[in-house]
N, C-alpha and C positions, 0 to 999 in steps of 0.2 A: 630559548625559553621552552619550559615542558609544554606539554597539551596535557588540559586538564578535563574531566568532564563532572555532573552531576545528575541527577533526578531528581525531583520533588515530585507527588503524586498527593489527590484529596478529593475527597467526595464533602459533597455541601449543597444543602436545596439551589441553592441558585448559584449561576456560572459566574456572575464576579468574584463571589467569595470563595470558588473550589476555584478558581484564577490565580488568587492573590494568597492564598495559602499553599499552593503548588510552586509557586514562582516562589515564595519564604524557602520554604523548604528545600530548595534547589539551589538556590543561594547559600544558606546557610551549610550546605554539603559543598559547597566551589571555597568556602573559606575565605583567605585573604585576597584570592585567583578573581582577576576583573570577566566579566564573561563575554566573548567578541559574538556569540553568536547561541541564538534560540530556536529549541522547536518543541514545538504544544501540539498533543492531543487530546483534545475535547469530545465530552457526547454531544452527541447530533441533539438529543436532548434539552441541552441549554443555549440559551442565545449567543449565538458566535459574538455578537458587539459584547454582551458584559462577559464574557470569556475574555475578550480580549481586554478590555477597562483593566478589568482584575489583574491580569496579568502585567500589562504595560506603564500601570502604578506603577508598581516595584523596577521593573527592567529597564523603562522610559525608550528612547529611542535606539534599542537594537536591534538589527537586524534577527529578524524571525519570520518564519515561515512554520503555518501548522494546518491541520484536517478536522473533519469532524469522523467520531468510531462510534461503535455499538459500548464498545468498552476499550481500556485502557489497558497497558500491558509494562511491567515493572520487573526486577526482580524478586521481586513479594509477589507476582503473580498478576491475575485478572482482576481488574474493577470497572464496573458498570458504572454510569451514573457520576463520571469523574474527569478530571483533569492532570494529565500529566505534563511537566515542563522536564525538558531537558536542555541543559548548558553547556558549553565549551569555553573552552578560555586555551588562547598560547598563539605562541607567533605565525599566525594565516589570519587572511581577511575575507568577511562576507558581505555581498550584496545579497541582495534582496527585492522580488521585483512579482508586480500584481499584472496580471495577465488577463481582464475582463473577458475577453473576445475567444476564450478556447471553447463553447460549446457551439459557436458560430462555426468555425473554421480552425482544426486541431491545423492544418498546415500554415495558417497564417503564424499562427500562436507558436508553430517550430521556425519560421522565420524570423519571428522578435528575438526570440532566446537566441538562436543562431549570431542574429544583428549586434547582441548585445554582448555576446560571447567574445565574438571577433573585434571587439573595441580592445581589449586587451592581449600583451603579447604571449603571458604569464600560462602554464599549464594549468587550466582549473578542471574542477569537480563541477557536476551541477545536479542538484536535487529539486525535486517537484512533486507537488503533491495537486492533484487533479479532480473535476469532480466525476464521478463515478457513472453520475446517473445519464449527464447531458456533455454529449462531445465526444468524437472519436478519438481514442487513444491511436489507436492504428495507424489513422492520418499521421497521428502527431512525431510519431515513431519513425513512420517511412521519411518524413519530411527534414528527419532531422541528421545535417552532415554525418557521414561516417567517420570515425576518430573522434566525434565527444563524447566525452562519458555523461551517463544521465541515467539517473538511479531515481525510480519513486514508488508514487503508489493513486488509486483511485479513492478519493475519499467516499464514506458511507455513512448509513443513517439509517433513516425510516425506508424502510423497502416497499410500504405500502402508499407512500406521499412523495418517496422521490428528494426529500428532506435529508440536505447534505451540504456542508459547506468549508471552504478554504480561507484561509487570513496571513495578511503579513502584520506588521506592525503598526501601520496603519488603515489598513484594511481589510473588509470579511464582505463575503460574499457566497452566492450558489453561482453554477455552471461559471467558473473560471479556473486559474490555474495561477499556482504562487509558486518561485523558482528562487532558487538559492545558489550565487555562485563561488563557489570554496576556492580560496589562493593561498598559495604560501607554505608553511610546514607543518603539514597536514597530509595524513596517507589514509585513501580509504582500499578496503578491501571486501571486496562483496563475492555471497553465497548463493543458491536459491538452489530450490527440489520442489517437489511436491508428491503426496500421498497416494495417488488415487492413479488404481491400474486396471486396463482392458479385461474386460469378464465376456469376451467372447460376440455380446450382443451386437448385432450392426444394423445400421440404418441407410437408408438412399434421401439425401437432403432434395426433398421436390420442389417445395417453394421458399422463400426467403425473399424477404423485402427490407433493404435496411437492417436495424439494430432486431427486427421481426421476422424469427423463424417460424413459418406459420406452417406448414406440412412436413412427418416423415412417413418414407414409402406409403404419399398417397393420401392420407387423412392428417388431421387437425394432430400437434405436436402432444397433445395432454393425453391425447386418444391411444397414442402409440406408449406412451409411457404406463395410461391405464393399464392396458394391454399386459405390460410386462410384469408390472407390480400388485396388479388387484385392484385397485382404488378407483373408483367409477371417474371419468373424464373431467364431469363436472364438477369435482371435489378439489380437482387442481386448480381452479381458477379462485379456491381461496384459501385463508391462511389454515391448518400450517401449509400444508404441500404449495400452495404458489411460492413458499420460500422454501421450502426443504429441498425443491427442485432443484436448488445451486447446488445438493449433495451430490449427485448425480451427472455430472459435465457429460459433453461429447468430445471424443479422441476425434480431431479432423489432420489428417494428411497433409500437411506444409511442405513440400519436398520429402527429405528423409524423416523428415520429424513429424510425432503426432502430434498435437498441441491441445490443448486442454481448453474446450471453449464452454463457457456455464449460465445457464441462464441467469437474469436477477429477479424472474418473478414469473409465474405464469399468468395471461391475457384471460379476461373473461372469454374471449370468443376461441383461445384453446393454442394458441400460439404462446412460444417461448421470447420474451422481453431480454435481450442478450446486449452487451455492449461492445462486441467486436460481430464485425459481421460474418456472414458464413453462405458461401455463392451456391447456388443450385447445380444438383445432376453430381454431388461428391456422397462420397462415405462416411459416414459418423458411425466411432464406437464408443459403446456405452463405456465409462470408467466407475470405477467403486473404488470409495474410500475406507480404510480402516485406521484407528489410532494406533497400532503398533508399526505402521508404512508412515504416518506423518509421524510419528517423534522419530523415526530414522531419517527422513528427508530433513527435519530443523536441524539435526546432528549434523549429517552431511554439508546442509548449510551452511552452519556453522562454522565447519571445517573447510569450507570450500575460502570460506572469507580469511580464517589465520591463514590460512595458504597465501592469498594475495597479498596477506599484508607483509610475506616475507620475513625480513628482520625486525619489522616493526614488532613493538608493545602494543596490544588492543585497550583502548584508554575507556572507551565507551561504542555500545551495540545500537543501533536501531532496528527494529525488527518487524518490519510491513508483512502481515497474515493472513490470507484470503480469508474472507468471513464465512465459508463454507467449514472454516477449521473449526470454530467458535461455535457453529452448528454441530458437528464431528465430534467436540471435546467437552461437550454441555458436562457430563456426568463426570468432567475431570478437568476442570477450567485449570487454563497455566501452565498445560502437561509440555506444549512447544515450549516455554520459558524454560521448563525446568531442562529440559535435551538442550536447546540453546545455552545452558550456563555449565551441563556438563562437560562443554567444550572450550568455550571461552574460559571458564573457571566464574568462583563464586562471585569475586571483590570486582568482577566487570560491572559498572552501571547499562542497565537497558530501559528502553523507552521502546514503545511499539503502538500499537493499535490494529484493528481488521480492517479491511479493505473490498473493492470490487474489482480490485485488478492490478499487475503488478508492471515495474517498467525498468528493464535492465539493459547496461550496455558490457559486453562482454568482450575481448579483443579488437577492440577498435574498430567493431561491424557499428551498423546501423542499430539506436536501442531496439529491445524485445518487448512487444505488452504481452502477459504472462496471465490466466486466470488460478485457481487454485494452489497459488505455489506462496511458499512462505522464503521471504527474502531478507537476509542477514547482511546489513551493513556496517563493518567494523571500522572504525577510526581509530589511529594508532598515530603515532608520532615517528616521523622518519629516524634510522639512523645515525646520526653526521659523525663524514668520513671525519676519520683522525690526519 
């Protein structure tokens, strides 16, 4: 049996009805194809319950797993204020499964998934989608076997209330985490890069408590950025700069690798509100993003994923995009879509939305959480030998 996919996408005052006009539309593009499996991206904006009512009308009990974004992301591009459904249909099966307890304890929460994994003998996929604001992804990542694959993202929303939330098909919630486990004939093949490169600056990380970097070399973290940029200290701890600040990540040292760590908001008292932690007495470099480095990274991405898919056909794209890019690409919303379908080609269905972080497993390591990087996940249908 082929693998099929669709999209439906729709804006509408309230979240049942941009639900259940997404979910039409996404059906009537799968055609006569039954659909084994759902995933929604919703604004933070509408109530996760009539998002999901809207939705669950029409689809009734299938397996689904969805986020909440700033905006949606399509083939047509960027929308605000909407709801995107994406479908599959063909011979593999999903589960589906509500994880309340991930901003308690990301390790417990990689021991369910783990527990729930090992019940079957079958090679699976697993996708998740996470919340952003409350819960360590890191934990969740280190905790979780080497040799499963596990692709996601951190959901987002209101950056100034922390307003962000997850669902499966029965259920919506804030700080948890919903997982998807893909079997059968089904090939995924995943990308990711990201934009934003070392401009020299460096820092001595002094203090750090938790998801709170509160000191570089020395004073308050707004102070040090004042410093660099002009903008009086006090001006960071509100909008815009408490959120422009994600444009701006720190390169910290992981071994051979820098990694890209971002804040999500500046603290009135001058400290960086971050969701991966970052230990004292290391180096941060400042990184800068530009839009001609992020449409090559979504490219590369993009390419990175036909690659894994091998022999496989790309049936359908999901495309998890750090919200920093959405900030980066204001004055050219979509522009990652469009580099993303330069490569997959036009007639690919994608589904996307922004994020606060990303979560990749790559060679059969332990997953990676990721901040500013935009991640292409391709589904393609295996080849069967002759």
């Amino acid at each position: 049996m082929a693998l099929f996919a669709s999209v439906g996408s729709a804006q509408a005052l309230d979240g049942r009805e941009a639900g259940l006009q997404a979910a039409h539309q996404a059906l009537n593009h799968l055609g006569a194809n039954s659909p084994v499996f759902a995933m929604v991206i919703a604004s933070h904006q509408y109530q996760a319950r009539e998002v999901l009512n809207g939705v669950t009308s029409l689809l009734g009990e299938l397996p689904m797993i969805g986020f909440s974004s700033p905006a949606g992301l399509t083939n047509e591009g960027h929308f605000q204020h909407s709801v995107v459904v994406a479908l599959l249909s063909g011979d593999f099966q999903a589960d589906a499964m509500w994880l309340p307890g991930y901003a308690q304890s990301g390790r417990e929460t990689a021991a369910k998934v783990a527990d729930h994994a090992a019940a079957r003998e079958e090679r699976q996929s697993l996708l998740v989608f996470a919340d952003g604001f409350n819960g360590d992804a890191e934990q969740f990542c280190g905790a979780i076997p080497s040799g499963m694959s596990v692709l996601g993202a951190l959901s987002s929303g209101d950056i100034n209330t922390g307003n962000t939330y997850q669902m499966t098909g029965t259920q919506t919630g804030t700080g948890g985490m919903v997982a998807a486990f893909l079997r059968g004939e089904i090939k995924i093949g995943v990308g990711y890069d990201h934009g934003w490169d070392q401009v020299g600056k460096q820092f001595r990380v002094t203090r750090s408590r938790g998801f709170w970097l509160r000191t570089l070399d020395g004073r308050p973290a707004s102070e040090a950025y004042a410093a660099l940029f002009g903008y009086p200290a006090r001006d960071w701890a509100f909008p815009p700069l408490s959120y422009l600040a994600r444009l701006y990540p720190l390169g910290i040292e992981l071994g051979d690798d820098l990694v890209a760590r971002a804040p999500i908001r500046v603290e009135a008292d001058g400290s960086f509100r971050m969701n991966a932690t970052i230990r004292d007495g290391i180096d941060a470099y400042l990184l800068v993003g530009s839009r001609a480095a992020c449409e090559r990274a979504a490219r590369d991405a993009a390419q990175q994923a036909l690659l894994k898919l091998g022999d496989a056909k790309p049936v359908f794209a999901l495309v998890l995009v750090d919200i920093a890019w959405q900030m980066l690409l204001k004055a050219n919303p979509g522009a990652e879509i469009e580099a993303v379908r330069d490569i997959l080609g036009a007639n690919v269905p994608v589904a996307g939305g922004y994020t606060l972080g990303q979560i990749v497993s790559a060679d059969d390591a332990t997953p990676k959480f990721l901040n500013q990087h935009i991640v292409v996940i391709a589904f393609g249908e295996p080849v069967q030998s002759s």
